[in-house]
Phi, psi and omega in degrees: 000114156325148169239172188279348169276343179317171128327104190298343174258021175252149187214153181293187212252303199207127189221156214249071219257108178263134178225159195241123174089029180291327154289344169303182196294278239272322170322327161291309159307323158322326194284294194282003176275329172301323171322283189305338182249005156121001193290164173227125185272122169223133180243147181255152179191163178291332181232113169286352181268341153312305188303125191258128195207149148308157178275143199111325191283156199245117181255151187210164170272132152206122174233107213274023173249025171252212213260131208312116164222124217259345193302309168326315195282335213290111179100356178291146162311285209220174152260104202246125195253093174236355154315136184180160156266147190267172200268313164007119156137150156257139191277126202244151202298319179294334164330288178309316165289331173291340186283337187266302190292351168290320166304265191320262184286008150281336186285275171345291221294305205292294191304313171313308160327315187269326187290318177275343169314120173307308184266096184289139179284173191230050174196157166208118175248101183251138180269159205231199168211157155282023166280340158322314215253010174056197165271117178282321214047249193263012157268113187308133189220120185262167184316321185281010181254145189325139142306162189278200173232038158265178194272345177277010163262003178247006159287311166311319208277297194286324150346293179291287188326277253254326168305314197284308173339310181292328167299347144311320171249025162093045186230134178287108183245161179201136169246123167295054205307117179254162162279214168291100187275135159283095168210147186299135173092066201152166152071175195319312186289338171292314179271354179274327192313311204316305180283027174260318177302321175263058165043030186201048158263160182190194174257130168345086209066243191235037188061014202262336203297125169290127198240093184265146195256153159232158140292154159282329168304292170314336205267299180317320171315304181281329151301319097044274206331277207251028142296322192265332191246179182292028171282169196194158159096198157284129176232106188310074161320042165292131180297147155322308174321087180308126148201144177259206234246350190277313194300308194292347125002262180308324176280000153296291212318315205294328195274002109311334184081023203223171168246172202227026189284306211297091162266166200253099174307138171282349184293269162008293187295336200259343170290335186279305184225011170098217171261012160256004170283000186284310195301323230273315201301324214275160191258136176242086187278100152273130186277179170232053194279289189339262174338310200275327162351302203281335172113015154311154176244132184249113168330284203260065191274348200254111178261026153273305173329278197316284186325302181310322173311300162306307178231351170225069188286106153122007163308144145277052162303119154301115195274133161313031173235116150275192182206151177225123166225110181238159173262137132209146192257111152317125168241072195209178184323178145302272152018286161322300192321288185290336204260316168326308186276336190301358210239080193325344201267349169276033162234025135299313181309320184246025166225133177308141192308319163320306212275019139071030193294121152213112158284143188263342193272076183347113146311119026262141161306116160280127165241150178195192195268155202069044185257162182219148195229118153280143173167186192202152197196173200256135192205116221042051264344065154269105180304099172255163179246160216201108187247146163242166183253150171237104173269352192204122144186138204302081180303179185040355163266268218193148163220162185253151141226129175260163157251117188274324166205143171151194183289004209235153182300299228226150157190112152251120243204080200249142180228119192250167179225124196209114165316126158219144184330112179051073142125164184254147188260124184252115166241141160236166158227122194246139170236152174207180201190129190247161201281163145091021167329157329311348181288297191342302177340318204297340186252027156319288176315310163272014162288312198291356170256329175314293191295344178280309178312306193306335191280316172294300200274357173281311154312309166275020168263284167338275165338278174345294210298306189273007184273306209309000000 
């Protein structure tokens, strides 16, 4: 186990790792990835002779409406606290209480506990929610943006407050805002299939809401992360990947083999299910600023990819993404280069006259992640307005921009930058995706000409630009 002074590749040998909620989905992966790298594990519970755990794993009583008990904890590395009710269901007064007293003062139960320990562990990994930012809609919201004011964000807000405790007793905590995790047999996707599966899946309301996911392989991974390195605070446990409820839609259906038209009115949903269809409904744009800061890597970053993976692994599923890539190479610093594509106001310069390019956004743009760029242009003469996001970015590397509002389902922009004899080779990579599948499909063939042309006068834009 790491400390904030470690070494960023150093880790014990063997480390003593106790968790709460070790049989739930993501606990049980969890269980079983500390295993697998050598760690010795103890899950904890109110009846541990119940708890179905691997062999080898170590079990204690813990119960976190009774009364502080450090024996479970004593001598332990870190903690990792993933017990809770689940939000699932509809919320009924009792519901609702139960969901807040399982957070808050199961969280109050786990740190008092730990506060009485002679030997204390020196981590605390608790899981949170993006259910904190409340409904956001089309505003980026990274750890550091304000909570919402509904109630699973003021469950959250005390959640974290009670977690945050342990830091009162020297111990390095990090709350883990997870999104939607995706993975097999279990978790969000257990309760969405069934209706993909009878041919009468879609998207939630009218599909616009930003829903953000992990894999479970990430979300476990990233649990790992920070148990071994020197993080602290909130960390949005998210895919880098933006997606809204239409897209994630469309992508079961294709990795089922089913269509994705049947959208579910909210008006429905809230008769069906109460005051937790406001969560099914709400728009989260959540970033993966903590985590990528820090050098995460995320295995499954794409969620079409990731789904397939998740319900048709060795399949030949056609996944709804195309992909595009082109190079040109400069011949000029890095530095020159990079400040160039850095500088939103030179991307008139490099998009053709036609598409009639005006930024709406006032110049110069800081840009890092979560910046956002507006303008408008024209496609096929049509005038669209067209917002991007800045999700990643690298100076001197590489940076992401999504498209956030505009024609396209899917739109990702990866623009990388790599140093070479006399000069730099600048690539993008565009994955796009077109709206109203399978008809949409039908205008393949000119998107795919449109975008090669915008890419050729782009090249040669460039070229132009560093010969000057």
């Amino acid at each position: 186990m790491r400390d904030e002074s470690s070494a960023p590749d150093e880790r014990f040998s063997t480390v003593n790792v106790a968790i709460t909620g070790a049989t739930g989905f993501i606990g049980a992966a969890l269980v079983r990835a500390l295993s697998a790298r050598g760690d010795r594990v103890r899950a904890l519970g109110r009846s541990p002779d119940r708890l179905n755990v691997p062999e080898g794993v170590d079990v204690a009583r813990f119960d976190p409406n009774g009364p502080s008990d450090p024996s479970p904890f004593e001598g332990m590395d870190a903690v990792v606290h993933l017990a809770g009710e689940t939000v699932a269901g509809r919320w009924t007064r009792e519901k609702k209480r139960a969901i807040r007293e399982s957070r808050v003062r199961g969280t109050r139960a786990v740190v008092d506990s730990i506060g009485a320990c002679k030997n204390k562990p020196r981590v605390l990994v608790c899981a949170s929610a993006v259910g904190y930012y409340g409904n956001r809609r089309d505003e980026p919201l990274l750890e550091s943006s304000a909570p919402g004011d509904d109630f699973l964000a003021q469950v959250c807000v005390e959640w974290e407050r009670e977690a945050q405790r342990a830091q009162t007793l020297g111990m390095r905590t990090v709350c883990l805002r997870q999104g939607i995790v995706f993975g097999p047999n279990g978790g969000a996707l257990r309760e969405m299939l069934p209706p993909f599966r009878a041919f009468a899946g879609g998207p939630y309301g009218n599909g616009s809401q930003w829903i953000p996911w992990i894999h479970l392989d990430d979300d476990v991974a990233l649990c790992l992360f920070a148990l071994d390195n020197p993080i602290h605070g909130p960390v949005n446990a998210v895919s880098p990947d933006i997606t809204t409820s239409t897209r994630l839609a469309r992508a079961i259906g294709a990795a089922l083999h089913r269509p994705a038209f049947a959208y579910a009115p909210a008006i429905a949903l809230y008769a069906i299910l109460g005051e937790f269809a406001s969560t099914l409904l709400a728009s989260q744009l959540v970033l993966a600023d903590a985590a990528l800061r820090a050098g995460f890597a995320f295995e499954h970053e794409l969620l079409e990819t990731a789904l397939v993976d998740v319900l048709a692994a060795g399949s030949d599923v056609h996944e709804p993404v195309h992909t595009f890539e082109d190079t040109v190479t400069v011949k000029a610093p890095l530095e020159r280069v990079f400040a160039f594509f850095a500088d939103a106001s030179n991307l008139a310069r490099i998009t053709p006259p036609g598409l009639d390019f005006r930024m709406r956004t006032a110049t110069p743009v800081e840009m890092q992640r979560g910046a956002v760029i507006e303008y408008t242009l024209k496609v096929r003469g049509v005038r669209m307005r067209w917002k991007s996001l800045i999700t990643d970015w690298r100076p001197l590397e590489s940076f992401v921009d999504y498209q956030v509002r505009g024609p396209y389902e899917l739109w990702r922009h990866e623009h990388i930058f790599e140093e070479r004899p006399g000069g730099v080779a600048v690539r993008d990579r565009v994955a796009y995706s077109l709206p109203f599948a399978p008809v949409g499909e039908l205008a393949l063939p000119l998107v795919r000409a449109d975008v090669g042309k915008i890419f050729d006068f782009r090249r040669a834009s460039v070229a132009r630009v560093f010969a000057a």
